[in-house]
Each structure stands twice: as C-alpha cells, then as structure tokens.
C-alpha positions as CSV (number, residue, x, y, z in Angstrom):
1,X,30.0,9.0,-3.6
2,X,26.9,11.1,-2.9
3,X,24.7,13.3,-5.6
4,X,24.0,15.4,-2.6
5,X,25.9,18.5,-4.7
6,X,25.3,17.3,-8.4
7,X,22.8,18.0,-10.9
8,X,19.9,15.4,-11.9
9,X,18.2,16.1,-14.7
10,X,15.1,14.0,-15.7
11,X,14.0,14.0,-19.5
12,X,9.9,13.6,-19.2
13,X,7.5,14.7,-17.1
14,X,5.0,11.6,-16.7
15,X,3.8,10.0,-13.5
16,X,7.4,8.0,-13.4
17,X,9.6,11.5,-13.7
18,X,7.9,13.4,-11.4
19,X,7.5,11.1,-8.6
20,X,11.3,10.7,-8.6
21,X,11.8,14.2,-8.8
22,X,9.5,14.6,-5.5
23,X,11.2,12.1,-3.7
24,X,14.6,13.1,-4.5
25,X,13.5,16.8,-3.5
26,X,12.4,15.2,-0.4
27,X,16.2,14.1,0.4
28,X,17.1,17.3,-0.8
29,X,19.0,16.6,-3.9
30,X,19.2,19.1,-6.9
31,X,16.3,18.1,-9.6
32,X,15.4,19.7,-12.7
33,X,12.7,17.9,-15.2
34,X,12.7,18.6,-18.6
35,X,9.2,18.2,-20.2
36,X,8.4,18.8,-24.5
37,X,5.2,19.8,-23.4
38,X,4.6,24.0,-23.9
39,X,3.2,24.4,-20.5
40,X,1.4,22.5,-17.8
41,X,-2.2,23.5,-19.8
42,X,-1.8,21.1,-22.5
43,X,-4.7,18.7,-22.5
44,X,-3.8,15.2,-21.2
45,X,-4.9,12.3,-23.5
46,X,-5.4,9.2,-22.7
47,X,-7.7,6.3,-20.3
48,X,-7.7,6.9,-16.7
49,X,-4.9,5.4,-14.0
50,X,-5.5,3.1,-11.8
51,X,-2.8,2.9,-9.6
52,X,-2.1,-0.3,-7.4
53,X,-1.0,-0.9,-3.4
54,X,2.3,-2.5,-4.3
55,X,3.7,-0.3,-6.9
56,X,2.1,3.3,-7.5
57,X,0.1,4.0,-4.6
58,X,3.3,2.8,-2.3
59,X,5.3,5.3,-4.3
60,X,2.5,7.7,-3.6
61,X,2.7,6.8,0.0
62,X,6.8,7.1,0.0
63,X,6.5,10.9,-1.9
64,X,3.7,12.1,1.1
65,X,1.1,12.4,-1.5
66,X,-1.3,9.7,-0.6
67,X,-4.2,12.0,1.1
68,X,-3.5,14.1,-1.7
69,X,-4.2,12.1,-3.9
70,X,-7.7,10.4,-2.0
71,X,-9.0,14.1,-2.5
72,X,-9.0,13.6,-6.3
73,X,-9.6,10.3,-7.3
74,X,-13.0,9.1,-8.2
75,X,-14.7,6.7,-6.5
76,X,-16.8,4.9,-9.5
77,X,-14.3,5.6,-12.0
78,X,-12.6,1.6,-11.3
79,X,-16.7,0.1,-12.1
80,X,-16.4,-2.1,-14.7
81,X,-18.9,-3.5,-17.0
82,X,-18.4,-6.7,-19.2
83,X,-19.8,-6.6,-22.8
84,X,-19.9,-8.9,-25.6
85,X,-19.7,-7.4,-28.9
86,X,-23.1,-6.3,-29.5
87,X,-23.4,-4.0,-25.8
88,X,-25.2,-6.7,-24.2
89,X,-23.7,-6.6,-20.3
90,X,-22.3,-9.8,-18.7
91,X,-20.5,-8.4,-15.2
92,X,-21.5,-5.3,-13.9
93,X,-19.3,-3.5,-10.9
94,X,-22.1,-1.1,-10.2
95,X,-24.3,-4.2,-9.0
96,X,-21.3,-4.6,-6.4
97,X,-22.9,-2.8,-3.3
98,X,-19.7,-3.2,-1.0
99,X,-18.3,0.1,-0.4
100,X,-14.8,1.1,-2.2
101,X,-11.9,0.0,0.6
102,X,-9.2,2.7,0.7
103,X,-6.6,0.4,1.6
104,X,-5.4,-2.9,0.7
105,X,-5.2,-5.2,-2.4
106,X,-8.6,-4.7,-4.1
107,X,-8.2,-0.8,-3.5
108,X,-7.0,0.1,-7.0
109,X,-8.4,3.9,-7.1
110,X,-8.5,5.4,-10.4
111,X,-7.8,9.2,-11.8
112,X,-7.2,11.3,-14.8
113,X,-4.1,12.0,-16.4
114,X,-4.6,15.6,-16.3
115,X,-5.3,16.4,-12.3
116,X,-2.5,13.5,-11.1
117,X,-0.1,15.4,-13.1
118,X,-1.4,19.0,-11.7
119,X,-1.3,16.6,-8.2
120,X,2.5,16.0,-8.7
121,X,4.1,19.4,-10.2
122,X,2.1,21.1,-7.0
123,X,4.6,18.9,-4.9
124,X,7.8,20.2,-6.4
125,X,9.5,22.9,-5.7
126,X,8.9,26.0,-7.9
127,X,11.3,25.8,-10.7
128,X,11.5,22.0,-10.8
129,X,9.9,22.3,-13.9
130,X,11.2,23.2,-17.5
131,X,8.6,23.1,-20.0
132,X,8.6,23.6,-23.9
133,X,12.3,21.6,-23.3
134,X,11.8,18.8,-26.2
135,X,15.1,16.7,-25.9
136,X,17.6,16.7,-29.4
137,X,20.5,14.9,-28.0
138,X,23.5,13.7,-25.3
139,X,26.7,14.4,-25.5
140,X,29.5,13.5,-23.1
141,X,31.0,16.3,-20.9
142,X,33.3,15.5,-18.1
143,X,32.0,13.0,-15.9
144,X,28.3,14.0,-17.0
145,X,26.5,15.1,-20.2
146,X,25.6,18.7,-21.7
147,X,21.8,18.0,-23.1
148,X,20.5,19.5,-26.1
149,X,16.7,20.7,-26.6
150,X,15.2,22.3,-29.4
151,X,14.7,25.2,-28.1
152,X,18.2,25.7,-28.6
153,X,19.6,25.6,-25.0
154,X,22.0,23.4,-24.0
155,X,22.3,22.0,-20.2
156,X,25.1,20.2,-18.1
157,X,23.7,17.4,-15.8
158,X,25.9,15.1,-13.6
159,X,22.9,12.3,-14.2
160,X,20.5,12.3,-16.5
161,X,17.4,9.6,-16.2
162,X,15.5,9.0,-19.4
163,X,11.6,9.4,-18.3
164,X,10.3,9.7,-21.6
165,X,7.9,7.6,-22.7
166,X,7.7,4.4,-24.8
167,X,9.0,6.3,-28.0
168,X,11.9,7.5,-25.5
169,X,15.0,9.8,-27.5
170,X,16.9,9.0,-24.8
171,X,17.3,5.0,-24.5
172,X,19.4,4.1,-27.7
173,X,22.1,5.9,-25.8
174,X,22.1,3.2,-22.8
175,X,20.9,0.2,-25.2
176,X,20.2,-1.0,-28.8
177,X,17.6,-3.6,-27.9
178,X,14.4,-2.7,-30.3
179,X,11.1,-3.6,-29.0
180,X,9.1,-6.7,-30.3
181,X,5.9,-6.1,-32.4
182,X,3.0,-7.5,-30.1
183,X,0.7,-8.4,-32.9
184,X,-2.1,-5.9,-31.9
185,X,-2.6,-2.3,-32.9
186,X,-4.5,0.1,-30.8
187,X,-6.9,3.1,-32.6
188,X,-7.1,5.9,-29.4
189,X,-9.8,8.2,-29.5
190,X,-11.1,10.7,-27.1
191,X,-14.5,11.7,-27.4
192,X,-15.5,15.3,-25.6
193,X,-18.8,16.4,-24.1
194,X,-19.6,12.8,-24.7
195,X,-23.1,13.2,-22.7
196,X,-24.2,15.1,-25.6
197,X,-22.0,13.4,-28.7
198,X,-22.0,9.8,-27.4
199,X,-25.3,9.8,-25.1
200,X,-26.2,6.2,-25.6
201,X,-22.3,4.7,-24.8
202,X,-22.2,7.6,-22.3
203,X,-25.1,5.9,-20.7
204,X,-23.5,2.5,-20.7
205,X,-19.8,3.3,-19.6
206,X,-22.1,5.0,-16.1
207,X,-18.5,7.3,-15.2
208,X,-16.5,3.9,-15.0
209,X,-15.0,1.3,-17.6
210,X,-16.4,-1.0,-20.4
211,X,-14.4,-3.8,-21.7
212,X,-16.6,-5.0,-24.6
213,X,-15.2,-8.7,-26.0
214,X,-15.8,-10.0,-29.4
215,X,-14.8,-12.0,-32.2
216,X,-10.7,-11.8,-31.3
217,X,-11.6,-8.2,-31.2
218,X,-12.1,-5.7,-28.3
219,X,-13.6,-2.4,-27.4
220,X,-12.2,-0.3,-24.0
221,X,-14.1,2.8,-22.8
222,X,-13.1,4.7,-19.6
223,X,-15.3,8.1,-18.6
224,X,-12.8,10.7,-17.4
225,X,-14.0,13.8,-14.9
226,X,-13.8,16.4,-17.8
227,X,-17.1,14.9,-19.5
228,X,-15.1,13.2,-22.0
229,X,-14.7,9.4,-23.0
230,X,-11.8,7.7,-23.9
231,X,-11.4,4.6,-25.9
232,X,-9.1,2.0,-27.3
233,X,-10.1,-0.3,-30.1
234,X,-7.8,-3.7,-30.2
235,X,-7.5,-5.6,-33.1
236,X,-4.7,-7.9,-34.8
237,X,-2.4,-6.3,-37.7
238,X,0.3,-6.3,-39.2
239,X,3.4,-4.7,-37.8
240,X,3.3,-2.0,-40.8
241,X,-0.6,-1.7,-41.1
242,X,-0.8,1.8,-39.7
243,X,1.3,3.0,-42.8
244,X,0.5,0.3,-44.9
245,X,-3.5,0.8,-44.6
246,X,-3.7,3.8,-46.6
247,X,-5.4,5.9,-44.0
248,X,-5.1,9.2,-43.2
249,X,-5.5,9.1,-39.0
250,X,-6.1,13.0,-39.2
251,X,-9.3,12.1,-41.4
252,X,-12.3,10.8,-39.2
253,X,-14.2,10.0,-42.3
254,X,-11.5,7.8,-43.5
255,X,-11.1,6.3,-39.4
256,X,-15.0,5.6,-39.5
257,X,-14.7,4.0,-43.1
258,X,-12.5,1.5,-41.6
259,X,-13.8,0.7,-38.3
260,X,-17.4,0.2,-40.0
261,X,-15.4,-2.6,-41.9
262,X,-13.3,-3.9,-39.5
263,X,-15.8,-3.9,-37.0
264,X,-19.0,-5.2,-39.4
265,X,-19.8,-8.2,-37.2
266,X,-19.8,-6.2,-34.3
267,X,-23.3,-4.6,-33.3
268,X,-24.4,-0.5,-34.8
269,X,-24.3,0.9,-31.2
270,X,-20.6,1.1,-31.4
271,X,-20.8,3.3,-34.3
272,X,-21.4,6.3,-31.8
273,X,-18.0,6.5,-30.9
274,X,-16.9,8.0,-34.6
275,X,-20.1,9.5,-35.4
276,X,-18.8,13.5,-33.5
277,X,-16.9,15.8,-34.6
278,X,-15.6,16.1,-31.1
279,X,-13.1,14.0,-31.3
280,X,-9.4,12.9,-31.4
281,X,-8.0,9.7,-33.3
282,X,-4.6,8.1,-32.9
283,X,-3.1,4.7,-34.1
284,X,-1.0,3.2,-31.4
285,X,0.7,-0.2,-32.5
286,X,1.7,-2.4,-29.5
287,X,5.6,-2.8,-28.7
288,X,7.1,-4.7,-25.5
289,X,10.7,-5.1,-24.7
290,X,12.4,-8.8,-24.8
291,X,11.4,-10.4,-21.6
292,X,15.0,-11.4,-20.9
293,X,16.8,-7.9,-21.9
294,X,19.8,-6.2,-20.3
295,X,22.3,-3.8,-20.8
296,X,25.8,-2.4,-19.6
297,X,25.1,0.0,-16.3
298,X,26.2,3.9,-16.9
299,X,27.3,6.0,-14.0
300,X,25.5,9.0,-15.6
301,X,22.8,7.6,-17.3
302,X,19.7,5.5,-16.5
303,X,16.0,5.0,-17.2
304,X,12.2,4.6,-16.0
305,X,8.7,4.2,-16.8
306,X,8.0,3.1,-20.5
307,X,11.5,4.5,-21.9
308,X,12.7,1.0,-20.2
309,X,9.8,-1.3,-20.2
310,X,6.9,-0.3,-22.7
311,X,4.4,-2.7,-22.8
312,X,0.5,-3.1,-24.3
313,X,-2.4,-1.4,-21.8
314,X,-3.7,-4.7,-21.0
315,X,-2.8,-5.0,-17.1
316,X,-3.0,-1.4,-16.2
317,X,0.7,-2.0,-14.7
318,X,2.4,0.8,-17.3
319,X,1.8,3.9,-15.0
320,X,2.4,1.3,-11.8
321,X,5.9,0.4,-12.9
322,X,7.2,3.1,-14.2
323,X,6.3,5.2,-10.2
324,X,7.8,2.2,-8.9
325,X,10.4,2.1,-10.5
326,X,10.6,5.8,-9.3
327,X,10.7,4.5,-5.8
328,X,12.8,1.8,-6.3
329,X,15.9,4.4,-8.0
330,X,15.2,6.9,-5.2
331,X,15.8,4.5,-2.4
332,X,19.2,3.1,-3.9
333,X,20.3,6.9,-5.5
334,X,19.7,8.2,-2.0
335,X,21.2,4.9,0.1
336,X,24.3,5.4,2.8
337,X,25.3,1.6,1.3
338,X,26.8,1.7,-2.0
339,X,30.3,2.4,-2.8
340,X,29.4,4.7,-6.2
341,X,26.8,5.8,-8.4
342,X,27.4,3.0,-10.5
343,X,26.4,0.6,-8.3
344,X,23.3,2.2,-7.3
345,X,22.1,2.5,-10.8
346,X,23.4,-0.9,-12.1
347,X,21.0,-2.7,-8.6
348,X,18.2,-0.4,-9.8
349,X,18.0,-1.5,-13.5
350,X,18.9,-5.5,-12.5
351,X,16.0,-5.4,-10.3
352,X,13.9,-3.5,-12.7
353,X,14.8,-5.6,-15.8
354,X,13.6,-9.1,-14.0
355,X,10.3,-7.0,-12.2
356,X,9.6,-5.7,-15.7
357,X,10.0,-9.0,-17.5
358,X,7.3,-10.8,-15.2
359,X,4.6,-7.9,-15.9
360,X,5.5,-8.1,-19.2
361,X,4.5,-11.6,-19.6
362,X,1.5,-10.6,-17.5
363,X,0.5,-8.4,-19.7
364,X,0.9,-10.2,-22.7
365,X,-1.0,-13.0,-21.5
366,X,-4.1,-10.6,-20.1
367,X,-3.4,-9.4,-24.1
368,X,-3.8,-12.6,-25.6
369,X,-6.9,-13.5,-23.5
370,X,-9.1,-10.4,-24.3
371,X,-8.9,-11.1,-27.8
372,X,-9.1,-14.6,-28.1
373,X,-12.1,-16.5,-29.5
374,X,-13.2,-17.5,-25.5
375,X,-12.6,-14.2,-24.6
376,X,-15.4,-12.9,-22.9
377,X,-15.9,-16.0,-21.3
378,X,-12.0,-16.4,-19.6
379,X,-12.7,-12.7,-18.4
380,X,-16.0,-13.6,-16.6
381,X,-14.5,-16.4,-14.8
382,X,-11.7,-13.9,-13.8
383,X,-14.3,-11.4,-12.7
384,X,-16.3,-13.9,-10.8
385,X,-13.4,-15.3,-8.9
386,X,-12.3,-11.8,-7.9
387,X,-15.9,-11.4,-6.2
C-alpha cells in the first residue's frame, strides 16, 4: 500500500513540516505544504533554535542538510549567562574557553528562525511551497479529503499531516483532547536594533542567552543575527489573565504599566526592554497536552510538531520534537514493512505519544524549577554539573 502515486499535503510550514517534506521528496513522493504565511519575507518572531544530536540535528543529518546548516548557525549564540533578578551574573558560558564541539551530546548549535526556514524551502523542490494558503477546513472525499483555505481554493490530498502549530485548525479533526493550562503565562517581545534601543541588556546578553531568576519569576533574552533581541517574561496567572487583565497587548504603554508592577521587586535595568518604540509584544499563556493522551489512528490523517504535543519553552525540546517526529513519520510512511497506511501512521503517533509524554514532563519540571523560590540556585547546580 505505497503513497509512491498519491498526494500529501502538509498544513504548516514550520521546522517539523518542512523537514518531512524534504525527506519525503528525497524518496520521491508527491508533497505539497500549505503555509498561512503571504510569502517567504514575512519576518520570523521568536527566540533562537537550538537543535539537539538526538532529535533535530539527526533529522537534519537524515534530510542531507547538516553542512548546510553548520554554514549558518552561530557559534556564541548557545552562551549562556545566569542572572538573579537584579542583572547581577552567577554562570557565564563566555568564561568557558573550550572550543564549540560540532558533534556529539553538548553540541547543541543554535539559529534563527528566519535563515533555518530560508535553509529548508532552499531544499525543496520548486513549487513545494503554497504560501498565503491559511487552512478553513476538512472534508471527507473518497478515500482522502478536499481542503479548504481562505483564499478560496479548495485541494484534494490522499493524506494530509497537520503541521500547524500549537493553536493547530487541523487537530480537533483527529482528537478532542484540550490542552491543560500550565500555570504560567509568557509576555514575548522582540526588541529591534537593540544595540541602539536596548544598549545596556544588549551589552549583557554578549550575542548569546540570559536566563535571569527571581522571586518565582523569570526573564529569558536570546540575541538573534538581525540585531534584534528577543525575550520572554515568565510569571504565574491565571488561566484567563490575558483577557481578564484588562490590557490592551497592542498598547506598550499599557504592557510597560504592568510589567513595572509585576516586576517592582525586580531591579530598574530591566525596564530597557519596554522602554523602545521598536518593539513587538505578545501574550502567550502556556498549554501542554495530557501526558497519557491517545487517539483512534486515521489512514488519511495525522500530526507533528506542536499541533500534537505543544508544550512550555522551558527545555528547548519544541522545535526538536516536532523534526523528529518528521523523521520518525518519514521512515515508517516510506517503509517496505507495513501492510497499509494505517499502520504506518498508527506506529508513528504510538511512538510519538509516549516520546512526547516524557519531554513533556521534562519540560514541566525544568518549568517548575526556573520559577521556584530556589530557582537560581537549582539552575547553578545544573550548570555546574554540566561543566
């Protein structure tokens, strides 16, 4: 029962879409990906990647892209420094002389969002691609489904993989299961030309990371290539605070008002970060899946990435799972072994599911600990037993 002559059609084009489209290309299997996005210019929010030997840079290694990818990632961009609350630096990375490895377990190279993504569309073949394509719905049509975008066209697919994202369209119609309220809410923000409007955090973050630990609070700042800086704030609310706080996220006035309360016992020097008007603000509240979740396998339908696992930042695992579960679907979609598609897809998501559910937990813990009331100390110790 081969999809040698069918037609896949991935919804989402993240990390986890296109590396199975470039590995099923590589078998030569008809791919299309379907991406909301208006073209491949839009500007890609977000913290760096940091991709990891036994999960994205294996996938990386499977698709052929690996010294592809060595010519883009930046070296410093994985140097950490360890803050308390008030900027004053516990563990520095840059004091680590020992030259970056590029191979084995510490080797966790990082890049932006923007170039991996310009990395992986120049590995596809020329009209892989459908862009301004933002998915409406599914509907059953012989043994496949016609998709509907709002664009208004309408396509037939044989399989269709849900790639997209943790707010994924496409997952209700594989599963019901909701996701579980974490008990932390994230406030994004990108800061740009952040040497000029955020010289003295510029200064600290030195092109890698800050993790800055406080008060069952926490600060992260990642430098990206373009000049700008990226941050996420972490603090506990309540499952309905982003509409329940009364503030207008499009308003920086309003976002500065409340960080200067919610953050009062934290020191001024993290005041830079809202301080521009060079900037971009978004409330992300943290969801994970049940640990112990399962569904029904389709023959037609399956999913990747964050659409079928979404959890917290706090483990840097999202972007890992989601290419390795790329890999993982590619290998049984494209094996001599199974007696139907069913079969392929239903060992895919088993495997997935229980892998998911152990990172999960992984993550959740690593959650718990950064914003504990020991939490810069538990991170030291981690830190110091790494090196």
């Amino acid at each position: 029962m081969s999809l040698k002559n069918k037609k896949i059609a991935i919804i989402g084009g993240g990390p986890g879409g296109l590396t199975l489209a470039r590995l099923l290309q590589m078998k030569g299997y008809q791919v299309k990906v379907y991406e909301r996005d208006k073209d491949q210019n839009v500007r890609q929010q977000g913290a760096t990647l940091d991709l990891h030997e036994e999960s994205g840079l294996k996938a990386l290694h499977a698709a052929s892209l690996l010294s592809e990818f060595k010519k883009h990632y930046r070296p410093d961009a994985d140097k950490l420094r360890l803050t308390d609350h008030n900027a004053v630096v516990y563990f520095d990375d840059h004091m680590n002389e020992t030259p970056a490895v590029e191979s084995g377990i510490s080797f966790r190279p990082e890049i932006d969002r923007g170039p991996f993504r310009d990395l992986l569309i120049a590995s596809l073949e020329g009209d892989t691609l459908v862009w301004n394509s933002k998915f409406v719905s599914l509907q059953t049509k012989e043994n496949g489904w016609d998709i509907y975008f709002d664009n208004g066209s309408i396509v037939y697919a044989d399989l269709v993989i849900a790639a997209d994202g943790a707010n994924s369209k496409l997952r209700k119609y594989l599963t019901h299961i909701a996701p579980v309220y974490s008990g932390l809410t994230i406030v994004e923000g990108t800061i740009y030309n952040a040497a000029t409007n955020v010289p003295e955090l510029w200064k600290l973050v030195k092109g890698g990371k800050v993790f800055a630990l406080g008060l069952e609070k926490s600060i992260i700042l990642s430098a990206k290539g373009d000049g700008s800086l990226s941050f996420y704030t972490g603090t506990k609310e309540t499952k309905d605070w982003v509409k329940t706080s009364g503030i207008n996220f499009e308003n920086k006035r309003e976002i500065y008002d409340w960080f200067k309360e919610r953050f009062a016992d934290w020191g001024y020097e993290w005041h830079e970060l809202f301080e521009s008007d060079e900037s971009y603000f978004v409330p992300r509240p943290q969801y994970h899946f049940p640990l112990d979740q399962q569904w029904e396998s389709l023959p037609n339908l399956t999913i990747l990435g964050d659409a079928a696992h979404r959890m917290p930042p706090y483990a840097g695992e999202g972007v890992n799972m989601a290419m390795l579960d790329a890999f993982e679907l590619a290998e049984q979609l494209t094996a001599n072994d199974f007696s139907n598609i069913k079969t392929a897809i239903s060992n895919y998501e088993k495997t997935m599911c229980q892998r998911a559910a152990k990172i999960t937990e992984v993550t959740l813990q690593s959650m718990e600990n950064m914003h504990s009331k020991e939490a810069l100390k538990l991170l030291l110790d981690t830190f110091r037993h790494i090196h």
